[in-house]
C-alpha positions in Angstrom: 102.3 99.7 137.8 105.4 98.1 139.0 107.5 101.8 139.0 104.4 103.1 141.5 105.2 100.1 143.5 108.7 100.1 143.7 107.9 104.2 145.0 105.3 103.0 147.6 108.0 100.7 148.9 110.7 102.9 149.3 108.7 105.7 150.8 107.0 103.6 153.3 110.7 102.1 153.9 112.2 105.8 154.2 109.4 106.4 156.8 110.5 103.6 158.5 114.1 105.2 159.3 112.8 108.2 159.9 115.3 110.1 162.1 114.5 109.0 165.6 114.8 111.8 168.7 115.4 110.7 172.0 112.2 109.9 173.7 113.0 107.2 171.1 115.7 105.4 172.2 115.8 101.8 172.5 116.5 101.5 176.2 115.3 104.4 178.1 114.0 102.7 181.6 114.5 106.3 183.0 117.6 106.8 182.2 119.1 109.5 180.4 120.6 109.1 177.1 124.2 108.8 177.1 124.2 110.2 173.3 122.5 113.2 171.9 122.5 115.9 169.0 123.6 113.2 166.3 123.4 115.1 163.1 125.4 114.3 159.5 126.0 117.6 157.8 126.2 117.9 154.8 123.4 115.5 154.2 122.8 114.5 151.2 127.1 114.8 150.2 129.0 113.5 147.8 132.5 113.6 149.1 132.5 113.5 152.5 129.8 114.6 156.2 130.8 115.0 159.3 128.7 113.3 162.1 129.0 115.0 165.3 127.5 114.0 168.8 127.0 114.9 172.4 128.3 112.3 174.7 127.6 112.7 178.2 130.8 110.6 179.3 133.8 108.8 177.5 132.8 105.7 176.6 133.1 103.2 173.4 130.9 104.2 170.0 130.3 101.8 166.9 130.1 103.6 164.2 128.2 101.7 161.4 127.1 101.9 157.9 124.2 99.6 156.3 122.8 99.6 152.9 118.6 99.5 152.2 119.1 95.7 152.2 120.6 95.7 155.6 124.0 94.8 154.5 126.8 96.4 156.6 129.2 98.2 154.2 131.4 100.1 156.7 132.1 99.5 160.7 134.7 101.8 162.8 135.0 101.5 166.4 136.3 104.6 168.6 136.3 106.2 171.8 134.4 109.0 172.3 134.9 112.1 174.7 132.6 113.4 177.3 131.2 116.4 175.4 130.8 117.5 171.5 133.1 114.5 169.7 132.7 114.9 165.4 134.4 112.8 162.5 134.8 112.8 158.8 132.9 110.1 156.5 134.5 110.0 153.6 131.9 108.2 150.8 135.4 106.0 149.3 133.3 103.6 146.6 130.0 104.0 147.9 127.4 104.5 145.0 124.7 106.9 145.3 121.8 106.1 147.5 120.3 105.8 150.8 122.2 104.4 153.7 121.3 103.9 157.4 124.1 104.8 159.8 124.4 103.9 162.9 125.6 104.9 166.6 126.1 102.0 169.2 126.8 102.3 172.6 126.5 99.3 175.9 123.1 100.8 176.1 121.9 102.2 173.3 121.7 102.6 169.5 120.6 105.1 167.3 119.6 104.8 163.6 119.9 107.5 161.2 119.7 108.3 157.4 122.6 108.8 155.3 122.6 109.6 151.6 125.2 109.9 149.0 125.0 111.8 146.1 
């Protein structure tokens, strides 16, 4: 009973941070999303993805990795280019597992899932 539990919670918590599109966006007040194509190929990995992006100008990204309880485990600012702009995560100690990353701009973020194994 507790296993089918522990299940239910994690798929209902995996539909939760479902990969969002754009009409999603936290702030979209008719404006245009300054960020787009966000993808993490391989995914799942277990050395290393590469996260890629559009970016309609240059302008300042945080880069962020949570775990499922919400703790931020890794953080990397950087300035991205107007156009395609792609880096390497490299999993360090991570354990295997589920991890929300996340792409911040001044006026936006976007939430997507990570997972290592």
């Amino acid at each position: 009973m507790k296993k089918l539990l522990l299940l239910l919670f994690f798929i209902v918590f995996t539909a939760s941070f479902a990969q969002q599109k754009e009409k999603n966006a936290i702030f979209k007040n008719d404006m245009t999303s300054s960020i787009s194509n966000i993808t993490a190929y391989p995914n799942p990995f277990s050395e290393n993805t590469r996260i890629s992006f559009i970016s309609i100008r240059k302008q300042s990204i945080d880069f962020s990795v949570k775990n499922l309880l919400g703790k931020t485990i890794f953080n990397q600012a950087f300035e991205a280019k107007k156009g395609l702009n792609s880096f390497i995560f490299n999993r360090n100690k991570f354990v295997r597992g589920m991890y929300i990353y996340t792409i911040q701009t001044n006026t936006e973020v976007i939430s997507k899932r990570l997972i290592i194994r």
